[in-house]
C-alpha positions in Angstrom: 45.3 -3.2 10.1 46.2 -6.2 8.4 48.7 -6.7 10.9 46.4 -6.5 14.2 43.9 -8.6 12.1 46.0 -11.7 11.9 47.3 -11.3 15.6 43.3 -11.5 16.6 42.9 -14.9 15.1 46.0 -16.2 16.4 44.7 -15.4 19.8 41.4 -17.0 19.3 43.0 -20.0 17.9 44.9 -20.5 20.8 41.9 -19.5 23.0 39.8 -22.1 21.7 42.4 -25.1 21.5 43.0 -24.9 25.0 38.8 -24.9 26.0 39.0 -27.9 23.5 41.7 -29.6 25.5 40.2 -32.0 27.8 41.7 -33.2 30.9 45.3 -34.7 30.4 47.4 -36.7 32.5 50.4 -37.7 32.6 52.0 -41.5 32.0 55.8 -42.2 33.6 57.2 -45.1 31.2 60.6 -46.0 33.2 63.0 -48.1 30.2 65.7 -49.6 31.1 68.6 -48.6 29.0 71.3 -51.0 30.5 74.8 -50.4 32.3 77.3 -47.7 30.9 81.0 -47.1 30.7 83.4 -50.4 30.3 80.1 -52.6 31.1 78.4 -51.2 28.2 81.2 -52.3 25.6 82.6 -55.4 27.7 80.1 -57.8 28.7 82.3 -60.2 30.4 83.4 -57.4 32.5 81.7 -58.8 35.8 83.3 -62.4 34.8 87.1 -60.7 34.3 86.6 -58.8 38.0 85.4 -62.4 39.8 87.9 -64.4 38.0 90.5 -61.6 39.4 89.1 -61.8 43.3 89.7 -64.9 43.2 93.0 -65.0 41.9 93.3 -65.3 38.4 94.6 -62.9 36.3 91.8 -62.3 33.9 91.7 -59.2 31.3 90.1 -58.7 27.4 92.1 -59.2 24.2 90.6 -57.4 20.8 92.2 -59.8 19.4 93.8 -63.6 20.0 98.0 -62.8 18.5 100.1 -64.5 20.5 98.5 -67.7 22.5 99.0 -68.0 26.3 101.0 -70.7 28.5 99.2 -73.6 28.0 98.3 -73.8 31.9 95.8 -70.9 31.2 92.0 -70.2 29.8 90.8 -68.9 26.8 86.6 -67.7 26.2 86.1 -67.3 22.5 83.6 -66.5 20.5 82.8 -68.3 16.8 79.5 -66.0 15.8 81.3 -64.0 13.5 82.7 -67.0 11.6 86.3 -69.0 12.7 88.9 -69.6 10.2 89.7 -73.3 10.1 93.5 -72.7 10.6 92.7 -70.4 13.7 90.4 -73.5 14.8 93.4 -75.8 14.6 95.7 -73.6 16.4 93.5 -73.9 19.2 92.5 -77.3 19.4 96.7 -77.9 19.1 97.0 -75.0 22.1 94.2 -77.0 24.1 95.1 -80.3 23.5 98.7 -79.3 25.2 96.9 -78.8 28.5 95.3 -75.6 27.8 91.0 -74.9 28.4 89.3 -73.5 25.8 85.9 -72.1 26.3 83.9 -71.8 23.0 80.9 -69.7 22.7 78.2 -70.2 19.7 76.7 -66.6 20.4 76.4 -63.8 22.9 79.3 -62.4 22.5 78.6 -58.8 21.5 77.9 -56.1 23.3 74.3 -55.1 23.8 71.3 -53.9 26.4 70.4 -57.1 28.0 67.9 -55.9 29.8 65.7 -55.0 26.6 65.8 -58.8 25.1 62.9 -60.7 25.1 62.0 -63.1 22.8 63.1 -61.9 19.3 66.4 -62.6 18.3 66.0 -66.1 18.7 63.4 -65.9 16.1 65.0 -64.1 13.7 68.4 -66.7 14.1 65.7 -69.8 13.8 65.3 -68.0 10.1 69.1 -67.8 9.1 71.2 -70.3 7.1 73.1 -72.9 9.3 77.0 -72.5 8.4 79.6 -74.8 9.4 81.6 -74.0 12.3 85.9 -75.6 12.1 85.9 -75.7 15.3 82.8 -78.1 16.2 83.3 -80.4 13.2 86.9 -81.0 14.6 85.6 -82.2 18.2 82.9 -84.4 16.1 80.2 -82.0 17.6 76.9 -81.2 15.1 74.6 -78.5 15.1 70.9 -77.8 15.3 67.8 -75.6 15.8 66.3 -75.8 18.7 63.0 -75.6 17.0 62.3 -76.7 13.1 61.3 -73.6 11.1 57.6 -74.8 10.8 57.2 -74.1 14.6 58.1 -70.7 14.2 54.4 -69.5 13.3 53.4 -71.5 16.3 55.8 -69.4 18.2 55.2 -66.1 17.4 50.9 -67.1 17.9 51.7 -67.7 21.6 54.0 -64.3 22.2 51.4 -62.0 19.8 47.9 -63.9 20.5 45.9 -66.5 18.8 43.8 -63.8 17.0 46.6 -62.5 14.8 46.4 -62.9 11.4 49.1 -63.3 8.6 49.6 -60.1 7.5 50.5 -59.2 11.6 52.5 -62.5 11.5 54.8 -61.2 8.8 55.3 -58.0 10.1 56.4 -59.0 13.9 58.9 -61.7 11.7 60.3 -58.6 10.5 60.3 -56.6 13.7 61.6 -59.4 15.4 64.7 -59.6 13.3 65.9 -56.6 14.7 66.5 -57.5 18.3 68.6 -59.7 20.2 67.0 -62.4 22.8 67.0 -66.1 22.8 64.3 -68.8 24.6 66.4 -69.3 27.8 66.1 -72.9 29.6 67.0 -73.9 33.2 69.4 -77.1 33.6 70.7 -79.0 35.8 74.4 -79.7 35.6 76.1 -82.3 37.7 80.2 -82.5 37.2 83.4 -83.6 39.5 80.4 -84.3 41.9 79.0 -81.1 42.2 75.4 -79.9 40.7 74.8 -76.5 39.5 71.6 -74.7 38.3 72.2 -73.1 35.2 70.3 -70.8 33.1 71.5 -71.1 29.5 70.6 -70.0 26.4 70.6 -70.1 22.7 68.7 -70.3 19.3 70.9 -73.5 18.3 71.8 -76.8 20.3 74.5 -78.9 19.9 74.4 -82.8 19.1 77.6 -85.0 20.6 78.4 -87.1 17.7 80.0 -90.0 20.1 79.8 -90.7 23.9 80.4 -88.9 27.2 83.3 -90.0 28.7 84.6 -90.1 32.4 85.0 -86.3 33.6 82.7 -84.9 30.4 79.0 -83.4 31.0 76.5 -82.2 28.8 73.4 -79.8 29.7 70.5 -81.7 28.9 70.8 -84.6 26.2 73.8 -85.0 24.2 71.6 -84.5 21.0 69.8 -81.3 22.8 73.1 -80.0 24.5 73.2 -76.5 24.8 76.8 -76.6 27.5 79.2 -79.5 26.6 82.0 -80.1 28.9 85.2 -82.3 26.4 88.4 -83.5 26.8 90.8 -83.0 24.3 94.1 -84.4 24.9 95.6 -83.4 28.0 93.4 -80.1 28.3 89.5 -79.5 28.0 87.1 -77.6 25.6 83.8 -76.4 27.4 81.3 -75.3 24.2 78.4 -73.2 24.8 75.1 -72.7 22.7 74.9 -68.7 24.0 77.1 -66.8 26.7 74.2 -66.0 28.8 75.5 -67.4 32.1 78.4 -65.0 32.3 77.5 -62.1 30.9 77.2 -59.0 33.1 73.2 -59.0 34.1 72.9 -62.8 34.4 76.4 -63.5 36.1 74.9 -63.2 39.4 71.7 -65.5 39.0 71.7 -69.5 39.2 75.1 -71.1 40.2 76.6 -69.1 36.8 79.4 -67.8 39.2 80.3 -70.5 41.0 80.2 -72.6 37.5 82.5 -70.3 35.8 84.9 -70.6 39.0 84.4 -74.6 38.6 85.7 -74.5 35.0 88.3 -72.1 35.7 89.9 -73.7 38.5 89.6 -72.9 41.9 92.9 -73.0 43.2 96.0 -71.4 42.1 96.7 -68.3 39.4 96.0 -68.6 36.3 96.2 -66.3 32.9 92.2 -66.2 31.4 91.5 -64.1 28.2 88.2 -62.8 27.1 88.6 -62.7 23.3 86.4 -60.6 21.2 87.6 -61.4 17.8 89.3 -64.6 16.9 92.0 -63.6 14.7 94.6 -60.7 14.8 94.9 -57.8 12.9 97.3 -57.6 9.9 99.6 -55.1 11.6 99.2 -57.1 14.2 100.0 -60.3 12.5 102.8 -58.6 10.5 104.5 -57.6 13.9 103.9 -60.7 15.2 105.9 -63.0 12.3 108.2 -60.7 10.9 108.9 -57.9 13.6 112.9 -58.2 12.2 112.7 -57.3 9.2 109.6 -54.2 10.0 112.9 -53.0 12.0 114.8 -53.3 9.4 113.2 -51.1 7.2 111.8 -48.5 9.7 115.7 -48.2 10.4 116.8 -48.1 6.3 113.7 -45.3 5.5 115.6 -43.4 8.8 118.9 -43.7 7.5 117.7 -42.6 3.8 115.5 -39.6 5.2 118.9 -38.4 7.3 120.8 -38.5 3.9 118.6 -36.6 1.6 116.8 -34.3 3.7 119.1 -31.6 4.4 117.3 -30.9 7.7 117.6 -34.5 9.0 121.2 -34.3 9.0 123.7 -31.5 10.4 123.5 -28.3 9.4 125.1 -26.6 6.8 127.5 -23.8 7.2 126.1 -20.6 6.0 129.0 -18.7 4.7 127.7 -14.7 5.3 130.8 -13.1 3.9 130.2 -14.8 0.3 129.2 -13.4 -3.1 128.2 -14.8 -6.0 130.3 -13.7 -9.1 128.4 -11.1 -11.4 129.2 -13.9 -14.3 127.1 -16.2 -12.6 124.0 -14.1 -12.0 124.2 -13.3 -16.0 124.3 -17.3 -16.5 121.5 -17.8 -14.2 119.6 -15.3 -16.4 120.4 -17.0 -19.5 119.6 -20.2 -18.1 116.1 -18.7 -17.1 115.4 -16.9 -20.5 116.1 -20.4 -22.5 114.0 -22.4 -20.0 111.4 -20.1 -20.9 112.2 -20.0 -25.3 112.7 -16.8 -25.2 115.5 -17.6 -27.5 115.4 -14.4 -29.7 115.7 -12.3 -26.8 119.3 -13.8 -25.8 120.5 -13.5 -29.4 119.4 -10.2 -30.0 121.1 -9.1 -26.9 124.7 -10.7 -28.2 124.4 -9.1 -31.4 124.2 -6.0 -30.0 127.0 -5.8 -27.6 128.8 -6.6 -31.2 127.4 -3.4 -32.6 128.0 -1.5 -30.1 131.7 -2.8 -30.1 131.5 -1.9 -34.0 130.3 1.7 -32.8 132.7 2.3 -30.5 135.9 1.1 -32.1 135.4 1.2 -36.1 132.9 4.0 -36.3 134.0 4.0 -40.5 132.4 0.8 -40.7 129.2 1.6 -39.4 126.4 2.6 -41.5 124.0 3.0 -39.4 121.7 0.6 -41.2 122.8 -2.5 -38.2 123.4 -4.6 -41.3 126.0 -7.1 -42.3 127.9 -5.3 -45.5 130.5 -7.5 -47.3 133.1 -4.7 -46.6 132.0 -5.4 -42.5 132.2 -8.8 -43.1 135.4 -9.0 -44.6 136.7 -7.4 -42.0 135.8 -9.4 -39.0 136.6 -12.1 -40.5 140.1 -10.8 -40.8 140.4 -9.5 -37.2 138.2 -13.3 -35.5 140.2 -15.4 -38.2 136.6 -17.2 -38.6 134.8 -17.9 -42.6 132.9 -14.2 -43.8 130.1 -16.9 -44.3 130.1 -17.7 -40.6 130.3 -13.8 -39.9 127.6 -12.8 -42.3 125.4 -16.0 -40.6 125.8 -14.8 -37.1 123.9 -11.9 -37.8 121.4 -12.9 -40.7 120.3 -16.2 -39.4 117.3 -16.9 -37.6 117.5 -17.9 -33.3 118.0 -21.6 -33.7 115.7 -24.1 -31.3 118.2 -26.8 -31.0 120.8 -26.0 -28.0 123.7 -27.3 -29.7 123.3 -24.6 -32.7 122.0 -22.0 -30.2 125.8 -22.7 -28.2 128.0 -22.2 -31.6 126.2 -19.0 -32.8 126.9 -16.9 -29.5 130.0 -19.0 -29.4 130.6 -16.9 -33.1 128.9 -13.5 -31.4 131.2 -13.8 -28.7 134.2 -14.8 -30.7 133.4 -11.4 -33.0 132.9 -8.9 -29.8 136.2 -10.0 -28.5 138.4 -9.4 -32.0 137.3 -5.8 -32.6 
């Protein structure tokens, strides 16, 4: 009854939820989730396949080991911090001839089709480190916009009517994405002008003067592309890598630019580096490869001499047997590993009593004890002290293996003389 009960108000619960139920309609959101496979993960993948149309032979590195010819191109990233003796090692690469292309951001891989306006904010609010690489081309480094601007900023994206309590909370929201302000420039070099769209939470401030065949994107103290020479080669230094990642590669004059700096004509070698130093196996392989050899080959040659199965096989010789004197030694060897001392001299003494038993039936008593008469005896037949005799058989199983070896040295020595 109770049963039917509760079925009846879970029908009429459902009957009247749905009369409730007004009229609904549907909303299609469409979001934009951004490319997938190698695009996802590489976001200079559109850069490595135009650089390779027209010639170049461009492909990623994890990581920067070995440097190229100097004749080639190397895009770099320094947002996840560049150790100053990796900076030096490129600035000595570039100044040999070589072109360096040196990114302050954008590097990682992420949906750019979901970035707005937040990440730049939440940069504007980190610490300022020093970067090796810019304080060795005399190249500084600023916000774009001082922090106090930053309340402005977020007024104009949120609304004029926000408060401070909503203030703080899209500061914190906005921390979690990844965007910059983008800016359109105008870029004329070796007589050509290009329409760029760059990008970037930071700008760069030339500490010195442009010379002949250099370009900056905007003012030297607001640059956020500088184009340098550096001995015989160049170093091209970029606030964000906007203009050649995968969704923006196509807008502007980004692909002809990237061709520009590049070079046009003739084959060339051009990395995409996504970390800027080398792993330690990597490294390891890299300086001391000999003597990794080496010891591969030594651990080989030990694990062929002491595994049995890592060298030839062993004979197996079917038609032998073990001696019966050896299985009784293994035993003994067994029964003192495991102190079970008493039960290997009690077995000696008697085989000697049985010998007594057998052979000098007069002698025995019956009682399995040492009589002087007994004694005297044995030590006649073994030629050994009647105190020795008389010991073998009274004293208790010794611990030590040295007296344990003399007393069934003595039992032994007893059995064999009667």
């Amino acid at each position: 009854m109770m049963r039917h009960f509760i079925r009846g108000l879970m029908v009429l619960a459902g009957a009247l939820l749905l009369c409730g139920c007004g009229k609904g309609h549907w909303e299609e959101v469409e979001k934009i989730t951004g490319y997938k496979g190698k695009a996802r993960l590489n976001p200079f993948l559109a850069a490595e396949r135009l650089l390779n149309e027209l010639g170049h032979d461009a492909h990623a590195a994890k990581s920067l080991g070995k440097l190229p010819a100097h004749d080639a191109a190397i895009f770099i990233s320094g947002e996840g911090g560049l150790p100053d003796g990796r900076a030096k090692q490129l600035l000595r690469w570039t100044y040999s001839g070589g072109h360096l292309i040196y990114f302050l951001g954008g590097t990682r891989p992420y949906n750019d089709f979901e970035t707005k306006f937040g990440s730049f904010l939440s940069a504007m609010l980190l610490e300022e480190e020093k970067d090796p690489m810019l304080e060795q081309l005399g190249v500084g480094v600023q916000k774009r916009f001082p922090e106090e601007e930053i309340k402005e900023l977020l007024k104009k994206e949120l609304g004029e009517d926000e408060d401070e309590t909503d203030l703080d909370e899209a500061e914190k929201k906005y921390k979690k994405d990844q965007v910059w302000l983008e800016s359109d420039e105008e870029v004329t070099w070796n007589g050509r002008t290009y329409q760029l769209s760059l990008g970037g939470y930071q700008s760069m401030v030339l500490k010195r003067k442009l010379l002949p065949g250099e370009f900056s994107a905007g003012s030297k103290n607001e640059s956020l592309a500088l184009h340098l020479r550096h001995g015989m080669g160049t170093v091209t230094l970029l606030a964000h890598a906007r203009p050649f990642r995968n969704h923006w590669i196509g807008e502007q004059d980004h692909a002809r630019w990237l061709a520009a700096l590049v070079g046009e004509g003739g084959s060339k070698e051009v990395l995409f580096v996504s970390a800027s130093t080398g792993s330690f196996l990597g490294l390891i392989w890299q300086h001391g490869w000999m003597a990794v050899v080496t010891l591969v080959l030594c651990i080989g040659f030990w694990l062929w001499q002491q595994m049995p199965r890592f060298g030839p096989l062993a004979d197996v010789e079917l038609d032998s047997t073990r001696h019966f004197a050896s299985h009784i030694g293994a035993l003994g060897e067994f029964f003192w590993r495991m102190r079970r001392v008493t039960l290997l001299v009690n077995a000696a003494r008697d085989a000697v009593w049985e010998r007594v038993r057998e052979r000098h039936r007069s002698l025995d008593d019956g009682s399995r004890q040492m009589n002087d008469l007994l004694a005297e005896e044995i030590a006649r037949r073994s030629g050994l002290p009647v105190k020795r005799v008389s010991a073998a058989f009274d004293v208790a199983p010794p611990n030590s293996a040295h007296n344990f070896v003399n007393l069934m040295r003595d039992l032994q020595t007893i059995r064999r003389a009667l």
